[in-house]
C-alpha positions as a Markdown table, in Angstrom:
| # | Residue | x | y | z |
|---|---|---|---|---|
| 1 | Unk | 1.9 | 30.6 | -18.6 |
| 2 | Unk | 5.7 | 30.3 | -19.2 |
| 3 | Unk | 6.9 | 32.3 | -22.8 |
| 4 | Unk | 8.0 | 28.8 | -24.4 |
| 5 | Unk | 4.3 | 27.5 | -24.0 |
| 6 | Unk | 2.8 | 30.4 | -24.8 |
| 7 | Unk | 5.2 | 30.6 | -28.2 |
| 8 | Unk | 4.1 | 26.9 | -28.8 |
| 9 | Unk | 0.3 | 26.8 | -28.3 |
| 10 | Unk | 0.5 | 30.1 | -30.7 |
| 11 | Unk | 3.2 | 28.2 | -33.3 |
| 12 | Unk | 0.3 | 25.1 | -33.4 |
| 13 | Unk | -2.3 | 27.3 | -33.7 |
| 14 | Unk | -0.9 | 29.3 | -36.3 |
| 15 | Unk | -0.4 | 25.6 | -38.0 |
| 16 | Unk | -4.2 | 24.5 | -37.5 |
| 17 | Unk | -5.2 | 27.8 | -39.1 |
| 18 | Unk | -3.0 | 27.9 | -41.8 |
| 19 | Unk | -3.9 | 24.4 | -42.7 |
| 20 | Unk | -7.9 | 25.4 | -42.7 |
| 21 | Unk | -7.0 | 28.7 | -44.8 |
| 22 | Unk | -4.6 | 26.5 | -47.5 |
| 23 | Unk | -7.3 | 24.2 | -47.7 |
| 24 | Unk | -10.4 | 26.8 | -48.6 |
| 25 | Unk | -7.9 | 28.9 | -50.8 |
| 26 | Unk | -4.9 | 26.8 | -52.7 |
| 27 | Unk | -5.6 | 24.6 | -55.8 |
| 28 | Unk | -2.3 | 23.0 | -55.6 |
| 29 | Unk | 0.0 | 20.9 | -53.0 |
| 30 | Unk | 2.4 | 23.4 | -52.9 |
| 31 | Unk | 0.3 | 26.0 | -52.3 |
| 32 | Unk | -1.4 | 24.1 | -49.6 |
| 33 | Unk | 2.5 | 23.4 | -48.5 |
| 34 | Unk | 3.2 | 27.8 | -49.1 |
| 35 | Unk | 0.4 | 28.9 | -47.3 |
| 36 | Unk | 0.5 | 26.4 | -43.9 |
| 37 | Unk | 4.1 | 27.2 | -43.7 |
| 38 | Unk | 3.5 | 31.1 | -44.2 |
| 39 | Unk | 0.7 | 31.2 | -41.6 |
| 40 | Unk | 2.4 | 29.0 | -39.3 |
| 41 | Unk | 5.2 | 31.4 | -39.5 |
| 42 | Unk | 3.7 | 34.2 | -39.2 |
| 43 | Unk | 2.0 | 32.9 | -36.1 |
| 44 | Unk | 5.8 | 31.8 | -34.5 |
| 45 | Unk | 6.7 | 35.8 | -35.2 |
| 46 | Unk | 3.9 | 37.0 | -33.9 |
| 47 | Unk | 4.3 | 35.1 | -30.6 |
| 48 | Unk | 7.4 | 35.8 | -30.4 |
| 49 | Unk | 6.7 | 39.8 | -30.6 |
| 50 | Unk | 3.8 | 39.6 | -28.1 |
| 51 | Unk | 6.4 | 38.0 | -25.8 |
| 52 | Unk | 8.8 | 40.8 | -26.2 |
| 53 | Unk | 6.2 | 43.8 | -25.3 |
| 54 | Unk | 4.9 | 41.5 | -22.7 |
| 55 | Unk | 8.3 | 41.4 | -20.9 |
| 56 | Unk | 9.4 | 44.8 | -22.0 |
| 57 | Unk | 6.4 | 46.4 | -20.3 |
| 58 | Unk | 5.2 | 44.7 | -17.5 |
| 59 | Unk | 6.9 | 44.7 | -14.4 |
| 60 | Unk | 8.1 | 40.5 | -13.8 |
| 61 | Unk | 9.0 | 40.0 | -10.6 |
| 62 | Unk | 10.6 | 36.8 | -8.8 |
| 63 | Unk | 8.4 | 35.6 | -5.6 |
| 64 | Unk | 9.7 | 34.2 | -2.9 |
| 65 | Unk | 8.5 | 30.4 | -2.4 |
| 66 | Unk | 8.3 | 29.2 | 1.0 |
| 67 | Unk | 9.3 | 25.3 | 0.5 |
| 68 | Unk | 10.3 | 24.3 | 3.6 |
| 69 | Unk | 6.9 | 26.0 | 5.4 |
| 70 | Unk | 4.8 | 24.5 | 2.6 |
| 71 | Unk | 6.1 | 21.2 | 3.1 |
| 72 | Unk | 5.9 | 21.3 | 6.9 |
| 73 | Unk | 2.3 | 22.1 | 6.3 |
| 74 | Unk | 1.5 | 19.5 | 3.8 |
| 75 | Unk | 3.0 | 16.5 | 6.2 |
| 76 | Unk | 1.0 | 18.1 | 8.9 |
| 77 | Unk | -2.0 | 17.5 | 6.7 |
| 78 | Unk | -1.3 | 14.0 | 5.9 |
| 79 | Unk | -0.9 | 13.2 | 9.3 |
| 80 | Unk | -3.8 | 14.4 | 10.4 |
| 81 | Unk | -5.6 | 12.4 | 7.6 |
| 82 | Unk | -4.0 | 9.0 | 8.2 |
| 83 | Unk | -5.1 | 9.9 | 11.7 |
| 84 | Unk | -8.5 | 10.5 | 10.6 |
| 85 | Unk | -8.3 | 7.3 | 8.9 |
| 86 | Unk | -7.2 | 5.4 | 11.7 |
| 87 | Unk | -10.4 | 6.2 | 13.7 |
| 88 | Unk | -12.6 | 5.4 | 10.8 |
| 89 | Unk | -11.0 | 2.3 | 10.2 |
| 90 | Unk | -11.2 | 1.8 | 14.2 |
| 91 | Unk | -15.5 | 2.8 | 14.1 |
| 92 | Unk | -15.9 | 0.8 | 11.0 |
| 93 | Unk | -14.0 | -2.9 | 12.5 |
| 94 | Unk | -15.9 | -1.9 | 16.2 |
| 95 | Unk | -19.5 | -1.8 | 13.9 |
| 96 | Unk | -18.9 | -4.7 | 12.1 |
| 97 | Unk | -17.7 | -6.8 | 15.1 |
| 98 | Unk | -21.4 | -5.1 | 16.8 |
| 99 | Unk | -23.3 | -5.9 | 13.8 |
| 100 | Unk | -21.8 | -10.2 | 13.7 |
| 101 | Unk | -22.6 | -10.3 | 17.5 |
| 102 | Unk | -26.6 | -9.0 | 16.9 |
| 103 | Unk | -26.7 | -11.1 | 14.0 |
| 104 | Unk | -25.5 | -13.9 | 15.7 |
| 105 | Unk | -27.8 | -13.7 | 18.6 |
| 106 | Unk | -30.8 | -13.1 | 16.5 |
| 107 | Unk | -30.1 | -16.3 | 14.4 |
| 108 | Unk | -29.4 | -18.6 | 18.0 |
| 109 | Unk | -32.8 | -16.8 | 19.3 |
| 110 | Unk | -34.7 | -18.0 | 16.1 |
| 111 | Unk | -33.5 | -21.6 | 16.3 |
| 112 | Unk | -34.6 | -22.4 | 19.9 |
């Protein structure tokens, strides 16, 4: 999860929460107001400082992507798949054309 998300889903959280506890606990609008902005601050801080130990302490790395192979393997994929397709369209027009010729000569057998 990248840090801006992570700071985000925390900051709406902290909002949801201190909306819940404003509610159960202030008398007043402006306390409602006090304590959702307070929570929902404290909440943006809080992320914030998880964020910093997080990076401070663990070891981030950059990995190496490889596009171009990826890429090469995903057309292969979709080549063999429209391939794939091909024949099945191919086994399902040979069936049909099977299945009009039997009908046909069942219904010319049942007339005569």
């Amino acid at each position: 999860m990248r840090s801006i998300n992570f700071v985000s889903f925390l900051t709406v959280q902290g909002f949801f929460i201190g909306c819940v506890f404003s509610i159960l606990k202030a008398h007043t609008a402006e306390g409602i107001l006090v304590y959702t902005l307070l929570i929902t601050a404290f909440f943006y801080l809080f992320s914030h400082f998880i964020i910093s130990f997080f990076l401070r302490y663990s070891p981030v790395r950059q990995e190496f992507f490889p596009k171009m192979r990826h890429e090469k393997d995903l057309d292969y994929y979709a080549n063999e798949i429209s391939k794939r397709e091909k024949i099945a369209e191919n086994s399902l027009d040979f069936l049909q054309k099977l299945e009009e010729k039997y009908t046909t000569k069942t219904q010319t057998r049942g007339r005569s």
